[in-house]
MARMARTOR-23747 format. One record per residue (C-alpha): x, y, z; residue in one letter. Coordinates in steps of 0.05 Angstrom, whole numbers, plus 32768, in hexadecimal, padded with zeros to 4 digits. Example, Ala and Ser with C-alpha at 12.3 -4.5 7.8 and 13.67 -1.06 7.14 Angstrom:
REM residues 2
80F67FA6809CA/81117FEB808FS/
//
This chain:
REM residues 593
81797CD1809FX/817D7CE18059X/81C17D0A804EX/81FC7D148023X/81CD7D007FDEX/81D77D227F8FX/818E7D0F7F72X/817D7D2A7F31X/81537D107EF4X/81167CEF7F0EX/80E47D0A7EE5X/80947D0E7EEEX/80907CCA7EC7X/80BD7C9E7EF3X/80A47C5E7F02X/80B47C617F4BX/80B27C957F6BX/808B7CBF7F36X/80C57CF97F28X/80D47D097F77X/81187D117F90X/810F7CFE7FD4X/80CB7CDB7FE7X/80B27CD9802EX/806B7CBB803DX/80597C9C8081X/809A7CAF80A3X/80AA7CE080DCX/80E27CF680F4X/81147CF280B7X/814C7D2980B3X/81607D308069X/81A27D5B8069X/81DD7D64803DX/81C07D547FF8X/81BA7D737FB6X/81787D6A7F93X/81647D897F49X/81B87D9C7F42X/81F27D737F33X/82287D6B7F5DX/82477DAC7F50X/82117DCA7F68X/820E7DF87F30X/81EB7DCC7EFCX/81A27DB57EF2X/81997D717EFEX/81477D737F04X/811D7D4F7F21X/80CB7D587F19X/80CD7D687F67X/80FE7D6F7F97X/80F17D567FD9X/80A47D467FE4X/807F7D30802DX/80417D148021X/800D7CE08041X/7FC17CEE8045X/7FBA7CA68072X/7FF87C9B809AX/801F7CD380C1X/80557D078099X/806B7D2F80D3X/80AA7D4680F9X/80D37D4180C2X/81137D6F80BAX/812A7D888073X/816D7DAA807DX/81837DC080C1X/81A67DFB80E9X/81E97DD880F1X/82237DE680BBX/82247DAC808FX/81D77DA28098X/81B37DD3804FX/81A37DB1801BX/81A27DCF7FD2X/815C7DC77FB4X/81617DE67F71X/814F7DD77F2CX/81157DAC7F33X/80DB7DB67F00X/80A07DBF7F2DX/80A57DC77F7AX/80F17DC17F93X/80C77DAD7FD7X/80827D917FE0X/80537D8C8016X/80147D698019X/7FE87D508057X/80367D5A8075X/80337D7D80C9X/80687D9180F4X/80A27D8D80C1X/80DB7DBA80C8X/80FE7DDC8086X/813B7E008093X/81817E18807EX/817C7DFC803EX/81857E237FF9X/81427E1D7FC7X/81417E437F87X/818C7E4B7F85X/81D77E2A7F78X/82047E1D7FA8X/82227E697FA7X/81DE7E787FC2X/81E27EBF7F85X/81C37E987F4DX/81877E7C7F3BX/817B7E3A7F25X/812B7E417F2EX/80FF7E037F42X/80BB7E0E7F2EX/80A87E277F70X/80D57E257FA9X/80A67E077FE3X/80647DF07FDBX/802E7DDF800FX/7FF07DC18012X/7FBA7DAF8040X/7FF47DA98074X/80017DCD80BBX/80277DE380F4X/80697DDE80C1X/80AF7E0F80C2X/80CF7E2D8094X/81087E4E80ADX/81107E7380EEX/812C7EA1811DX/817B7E968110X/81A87E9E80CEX/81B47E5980DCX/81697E4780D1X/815C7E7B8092X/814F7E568056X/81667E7A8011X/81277E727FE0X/81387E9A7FA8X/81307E917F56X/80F27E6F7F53X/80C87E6F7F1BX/80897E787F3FX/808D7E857F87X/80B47E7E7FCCX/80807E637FEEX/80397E4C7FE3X/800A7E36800EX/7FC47E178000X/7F937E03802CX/7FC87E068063X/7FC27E1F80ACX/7FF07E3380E6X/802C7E2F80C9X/80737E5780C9X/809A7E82809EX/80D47EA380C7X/81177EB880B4X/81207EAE8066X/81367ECF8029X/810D7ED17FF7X/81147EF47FADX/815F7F0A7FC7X/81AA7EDF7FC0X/81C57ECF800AX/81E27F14801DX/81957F34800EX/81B07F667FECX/81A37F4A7F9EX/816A7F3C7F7BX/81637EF47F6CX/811D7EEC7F5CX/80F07EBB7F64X/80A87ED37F3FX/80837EDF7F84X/80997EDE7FCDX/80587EB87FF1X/801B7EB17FDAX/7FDD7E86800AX/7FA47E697FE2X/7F657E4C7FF5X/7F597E678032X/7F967E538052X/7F8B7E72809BX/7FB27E8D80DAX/7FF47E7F80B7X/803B7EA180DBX/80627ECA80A6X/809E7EEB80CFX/809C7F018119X/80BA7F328149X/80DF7F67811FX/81237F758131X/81647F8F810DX/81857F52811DX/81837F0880F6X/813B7EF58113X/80F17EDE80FBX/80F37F1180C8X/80EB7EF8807FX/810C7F20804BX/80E17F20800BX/80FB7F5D7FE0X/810F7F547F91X/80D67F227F7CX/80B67F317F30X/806C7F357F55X/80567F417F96X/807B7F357FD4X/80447F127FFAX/7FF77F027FE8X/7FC47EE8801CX/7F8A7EBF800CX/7F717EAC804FX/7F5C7EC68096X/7F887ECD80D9X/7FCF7ED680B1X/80017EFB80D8X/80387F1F80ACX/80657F4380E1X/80AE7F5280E1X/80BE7F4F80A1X/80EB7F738068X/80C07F7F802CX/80E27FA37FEEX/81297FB48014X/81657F948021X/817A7F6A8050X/81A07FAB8077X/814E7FC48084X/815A80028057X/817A7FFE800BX/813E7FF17FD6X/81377FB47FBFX/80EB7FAF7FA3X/80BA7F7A7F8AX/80A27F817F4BX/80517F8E7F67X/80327FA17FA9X/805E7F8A7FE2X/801F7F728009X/7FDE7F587FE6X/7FA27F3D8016X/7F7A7F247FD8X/7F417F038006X/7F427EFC8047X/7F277F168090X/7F4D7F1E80D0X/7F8F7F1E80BAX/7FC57F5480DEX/7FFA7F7080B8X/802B7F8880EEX/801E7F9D8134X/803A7FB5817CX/80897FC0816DX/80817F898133X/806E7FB980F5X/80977F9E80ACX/80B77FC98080X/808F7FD18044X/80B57FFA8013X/80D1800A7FBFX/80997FD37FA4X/80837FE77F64X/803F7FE17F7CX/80167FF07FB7X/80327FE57FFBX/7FF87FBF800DX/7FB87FB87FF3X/7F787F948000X/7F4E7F797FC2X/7F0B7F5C7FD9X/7ED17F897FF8X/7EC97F508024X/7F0C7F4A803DX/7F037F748082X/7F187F7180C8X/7F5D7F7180AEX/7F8D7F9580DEX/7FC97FC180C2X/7FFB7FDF80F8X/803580018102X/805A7FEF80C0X/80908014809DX/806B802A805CX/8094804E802DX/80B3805C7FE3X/807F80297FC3X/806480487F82X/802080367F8BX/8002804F7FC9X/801080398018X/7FD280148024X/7FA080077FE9X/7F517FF08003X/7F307FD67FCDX/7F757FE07F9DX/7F4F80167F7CX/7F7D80507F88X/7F71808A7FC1X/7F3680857FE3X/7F1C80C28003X/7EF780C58041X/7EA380C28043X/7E7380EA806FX/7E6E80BF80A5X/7E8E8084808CX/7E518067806AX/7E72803B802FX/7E8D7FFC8038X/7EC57FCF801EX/7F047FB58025X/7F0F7FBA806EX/7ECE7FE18076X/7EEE801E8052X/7EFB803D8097X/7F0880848099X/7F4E809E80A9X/7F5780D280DEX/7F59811A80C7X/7F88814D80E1X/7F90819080EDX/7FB981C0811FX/7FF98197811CX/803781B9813BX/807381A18160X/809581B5819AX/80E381A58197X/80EC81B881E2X/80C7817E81F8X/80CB815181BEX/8080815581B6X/805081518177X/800A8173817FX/7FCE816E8155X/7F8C81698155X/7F5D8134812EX/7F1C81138121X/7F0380D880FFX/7EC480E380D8X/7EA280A280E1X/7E6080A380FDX/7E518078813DX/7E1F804D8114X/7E50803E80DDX/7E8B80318108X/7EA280088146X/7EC480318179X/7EFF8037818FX/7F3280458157X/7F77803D815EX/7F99807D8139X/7FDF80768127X/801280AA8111X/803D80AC80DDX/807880D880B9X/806A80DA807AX/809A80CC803CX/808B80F87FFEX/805480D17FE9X/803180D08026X/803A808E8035X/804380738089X/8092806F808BX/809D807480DCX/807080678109X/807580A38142X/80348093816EX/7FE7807B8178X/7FA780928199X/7F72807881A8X/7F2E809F818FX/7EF8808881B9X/7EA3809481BAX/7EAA80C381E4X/7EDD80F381B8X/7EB080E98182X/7E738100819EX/7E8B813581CFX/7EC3814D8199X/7EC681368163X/7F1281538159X/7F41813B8194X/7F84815E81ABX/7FB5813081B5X/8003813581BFX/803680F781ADX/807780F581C7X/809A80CE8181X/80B380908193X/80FE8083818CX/812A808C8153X/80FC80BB8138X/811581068141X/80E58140812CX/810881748101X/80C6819D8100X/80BF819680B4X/809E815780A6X/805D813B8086X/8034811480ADX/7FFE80D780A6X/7FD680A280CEX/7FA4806A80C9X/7F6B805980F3X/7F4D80158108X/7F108005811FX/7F007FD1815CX/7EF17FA18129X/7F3B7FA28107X/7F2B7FC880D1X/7F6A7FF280BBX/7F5B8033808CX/7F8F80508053X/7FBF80838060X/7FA380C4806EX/7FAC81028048X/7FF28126805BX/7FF681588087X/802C81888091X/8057819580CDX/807F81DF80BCX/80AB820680ECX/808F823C80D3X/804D825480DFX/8028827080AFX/7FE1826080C0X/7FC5825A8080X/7F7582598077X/7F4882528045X/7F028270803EX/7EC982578010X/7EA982827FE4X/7E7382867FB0X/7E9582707F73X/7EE682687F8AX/7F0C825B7FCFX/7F3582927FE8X/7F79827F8011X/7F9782B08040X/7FDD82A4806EX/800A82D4808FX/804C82E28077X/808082F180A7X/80BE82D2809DX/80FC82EC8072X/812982BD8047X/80EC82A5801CX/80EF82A27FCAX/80B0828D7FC5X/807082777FD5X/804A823D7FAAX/8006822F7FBAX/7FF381DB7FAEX/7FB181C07FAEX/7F9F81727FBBX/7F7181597F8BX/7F4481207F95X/7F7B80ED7F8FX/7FA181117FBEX/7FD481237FA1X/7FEE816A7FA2X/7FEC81997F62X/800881E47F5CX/7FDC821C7F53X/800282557F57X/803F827B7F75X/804982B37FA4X/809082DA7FA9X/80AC82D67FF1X/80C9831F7FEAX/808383407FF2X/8085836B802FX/806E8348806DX/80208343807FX/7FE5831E8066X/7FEB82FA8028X/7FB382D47FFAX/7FA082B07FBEX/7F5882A17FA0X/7F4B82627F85X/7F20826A7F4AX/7F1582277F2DX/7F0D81F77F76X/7F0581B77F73X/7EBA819D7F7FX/7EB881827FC7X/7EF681767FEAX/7F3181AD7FDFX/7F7681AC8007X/7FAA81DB8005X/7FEF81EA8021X/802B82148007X/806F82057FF8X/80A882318010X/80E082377FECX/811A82588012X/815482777FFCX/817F82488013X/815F82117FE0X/813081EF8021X/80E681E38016X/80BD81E28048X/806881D98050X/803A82038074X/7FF781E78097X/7FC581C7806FX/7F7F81DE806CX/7F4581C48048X/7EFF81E2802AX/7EC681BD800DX/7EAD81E67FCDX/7E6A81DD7FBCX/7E4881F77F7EX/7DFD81F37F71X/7E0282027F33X/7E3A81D77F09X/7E2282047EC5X/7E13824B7EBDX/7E0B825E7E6FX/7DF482A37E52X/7DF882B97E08X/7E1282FC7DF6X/7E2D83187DAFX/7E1E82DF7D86X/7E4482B07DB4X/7E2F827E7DE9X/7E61828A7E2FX/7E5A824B7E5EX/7E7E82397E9DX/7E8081F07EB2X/7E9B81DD7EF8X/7EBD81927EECX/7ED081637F28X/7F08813F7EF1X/7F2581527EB3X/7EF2812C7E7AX/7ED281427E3AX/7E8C815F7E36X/7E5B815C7DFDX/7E2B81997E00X/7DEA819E7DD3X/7DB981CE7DBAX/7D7881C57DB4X/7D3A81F27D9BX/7CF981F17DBAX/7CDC81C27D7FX/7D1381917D9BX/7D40819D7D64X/7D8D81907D66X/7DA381D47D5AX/7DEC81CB7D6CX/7E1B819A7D86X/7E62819A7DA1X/7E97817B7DD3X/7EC681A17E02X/7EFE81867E2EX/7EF581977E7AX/7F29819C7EABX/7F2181997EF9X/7EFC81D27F13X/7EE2820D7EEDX/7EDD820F7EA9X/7ECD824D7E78X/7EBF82457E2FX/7EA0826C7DF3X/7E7D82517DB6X/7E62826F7D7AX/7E18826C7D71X/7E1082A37D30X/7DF182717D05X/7DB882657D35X/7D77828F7D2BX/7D5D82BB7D65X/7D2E82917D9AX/7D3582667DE0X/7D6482257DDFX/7D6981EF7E0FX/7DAE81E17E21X/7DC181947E35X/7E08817E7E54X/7DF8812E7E56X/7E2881247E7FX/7E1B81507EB9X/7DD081487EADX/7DC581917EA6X/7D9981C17E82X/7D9482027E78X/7D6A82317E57X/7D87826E7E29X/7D6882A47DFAX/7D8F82B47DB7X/7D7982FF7DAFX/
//
């Protein structure tokens, strides 16, 4: 037993024991306990050393060692130290726990180590667990919490990480965890549950909360971007979940979903095109300013006719909805769906899960799954379904809803567009026509100011159009939208009410086609085009004669949709002209009378 101990100031050029605090090679079974290492007896003050505590022995056996300890007098304070505060190398079965790493003896202020735990090609160790008692404090590190490298099967349960000892302020370390080198089948948290338990807390770190570089990782149960009482923000500074490579890893599951939520980035995202097969279920995805889940961490990703592209996690198709209504009298939600994923690009089943929405249509509580089998696709494709919500959630009848779907191989999609649960029905539709989409609803309801008409564009996010005043006199309303979107259009309207409430009606969708993206005539001296744009850009359009002269040459900003503009063309003599948008590759013939 090593206990009881103030070491400070070995430094990496030490004759002896090469900078290290506390040195264990070829040993088992030692319990160090008790001792302050990197901080001087007052616990407040650096007293570094290069590294803290470090286990190491490629030859003769490093395991079963205990650092710290559940009982009272057991935490050590490993703080200070210029590179690892501890370090673990060809090191299995070792236990970390209770001690304080990244912080003084307060356990509010940082006195940062380089990083706070370190492991390398080392297995089957714990850090932390399932009790306060066991919950290590590794806060105020330079780097990270926790890395591992080249390092399988072990645990992460119970700790703080990026917070003081309460978890309720921000003492940051720069990351939470971070895997490298293909560090696999790793244990980072375990059962949820609102009491003390295998939970890590990772919220307030500069960077990410956790990144995975490996295969078979389980993150489950954990608080990422809160505070310790599962609900006040308390963000990392990036995405709270990163899978930067890496196949087969689950992020959450049956009753065991984390809360993901107020990270300045994504919720979670997946980098590589090759990372696939990686599960994400039944997490609590909300208030993080990038997106809830990010494939490719390329923004939105709409779906594809029949799921042909491929990617991070396949690019699987999310469910679409439609039909969604809920019946307070028997606490049921009903809606129909589909998944547009074609049997050759996709293997059935898919797992469907449900979601209310937050504002940015992120997953925030999970109220439900189904499973959408071969047979719904190919005798449907839509499918009815009802879901009774699971408890706490309570319906008010106004919410947004979302979902995910995963394919039999794992493969978890984004968030699905939003869709709109109202009290009210209004049963809006939409009809395509030849150059605009016309929307029609009912109105029959009193106490309405107005009506505003939104439109998702291709990132999904909803834009106004237009208003409509809530004190027409009852009966069939409508709106034509002249300037659609090519492809993909989705509407819904906003009610205001008198009493200040908004509330959403249905959503419906139309695919606008145009065959022709220019039409261009000449008349009075002046040259009248219309240009339908899928994005706002800039345009250059030419003039040519039919020697192949540049006649005339300018540029025009486009915005999404359709696009009217007049040019002057008096100076050009009487003839044909060929007229070129580069950009669209388009041409089009015109007479100057």
């Amino acid at each position: 037993m090593i206990t009881g101990l103030v070491i400070g100031g070995y430094q990496e050029d030490a004759l002896l024991n090469g900078g290290i605090g506390i040195f264990v090679q070829g040993a088992t079974n030692t319990l160090i306990t008790a001792c302050f290492i990197g901080l001087s007896q007052d616990g407040i003050t650096p007293f570094p050393n290069f590294r803290g505590i470090q286990l190491l022995d490629p030859v003769l056996p490093t395991n079963n060692n205990t650092i710290g300890g559940t009982g009272a007098t057991d935490r050590n304070l490993i703080s200070g130290n210029t590179n690892a505060g501890i370090f673990l190398e060809d090191a299995n079965a070792n236990q970390i726990l209770g001690n304080y790493i990244g912080v003084d003896l307060t356990g509010t202020v940082a006195v940062p180590n380089l990083c706070g735990v370190a492991i390398a090609v080392s297995s089957l160790n714990t850090i932390g667990g399932n009790t306060v008692a066991a919950r290590n404090i590794i806060s105020g590190n330079t780097d990270g919490a926790i890395d591992l490298t080249f390092s399988d099967n072990n645990s992460i349960q119970g700790n703080y990480m990026g917070t003081d000892l309460s978890g309720t302020t921000a003492v940051p370390n720069g990351y939470g965890i971070r895997t490298l080198l293909f560090s696999a089948s790793n244990q980072i948290g375990g059962t949820f549950s609102l009491l003390p338990g295998a939970g890590n807390l990772i919220s307030g770190n500069l960077n990410f909360g956790i990144q995975i570089e490996g295969d078979a990782n389980v993150i489950e149960g954990n608080l990422i971007g809160v505070q310790a009482d599962f609900t006040s923000p308390l963000g990392n500074g990036s995405a709270g979940i990163i899978i930067a490579e890496g196949s087969n890893n689950r992020i959450g599951g049956a009753n065991n979903g984390n809360i993901i939520a107020n990270n300045t980035g994504n919720g979670i995202q997946i980098n590589s095109p090759t990372a696939v097969s990686n599960q994400i279920s039944q997490n609590a995805i909300f208030s993080n300013a990038g997106i809830g889940i990010d494939l490719g961490n390329d923004g939105l990703t709409a779906n594809d006719m029949d799921d042909l592209d491929g990617g991070a996690n396949v690019l699987q198709n999310f469910a679409e909805m439609t039909n969604i209504n809920y019946n307070a009298g028997i606490t049921t939600l009903n809606l129909t769906y589909e998944v547009a994923s074609d049997v050759g690009n996709t293997a059935f089943p898919l797992e469907v899960e449900f979601f209310v929405a937050d504002p940015n249509g992120q997953g925030q509580a999970f109220i439900g799954a189904d499973t959408y089998t071969l047979a719904d696709f190919t005798t449907g494709p839509q499918k009815a379904i009802g879901i009774i919500p699971q408890v706490p959630i309570v319906l008010t009848g106004t919410e947004n809803f979302v979902n995910t779907a995963t394919d039999a191989n794992n493969n978890t999609s984004e968030f699905s567009f939003e869709v709109i649960l109202s009290a009210y029905n209004l049963s809006l539709k939409a009809e395509v026509l030849a150059a605009s989409i016309s929307l029609s609803w009912q109105h029959n309801q009193e106490g309405l100011v107005k009506y505003v008409i939104e439109r998702a564009s291709a990132s999904k996010q909803y834009e106004d159009l237009s208003e409509s005043s809530g004190n027409a006199m009852l009966g069939l309303l409508s709106f034509e939208d002249t300037s659609p979107l090519l492809g993909r259009n989705r509407y819904r309207l906003r009610l205001h009410h008198i009493d200040g409430s908004i509330s959403y009606s249905n959503v419906v969708e139309a695919i606008f086609t145009s065959q022709d993206l220019v039409h261009a005539y000449v008349y009075e001296a002046q040259l009248h085009t219309t240009v339908y744009a899928s994005e706002i850009d800039s345009y250059v359009f030419q003039l040519f004669d039919l020697s192949g002269r540049l006649a005339k040459k300018w540029r025009q900003d486009v915005y999404k949709g359709k696009n009217e503009h007049t040019v002057g063309i008096s100076e050009l003599s009487k003839g044909t002209y060929l007229l070129i948008i580069p950009k669209l590759n388009e041409r089009r013939k015109l007479v100057i009378p």
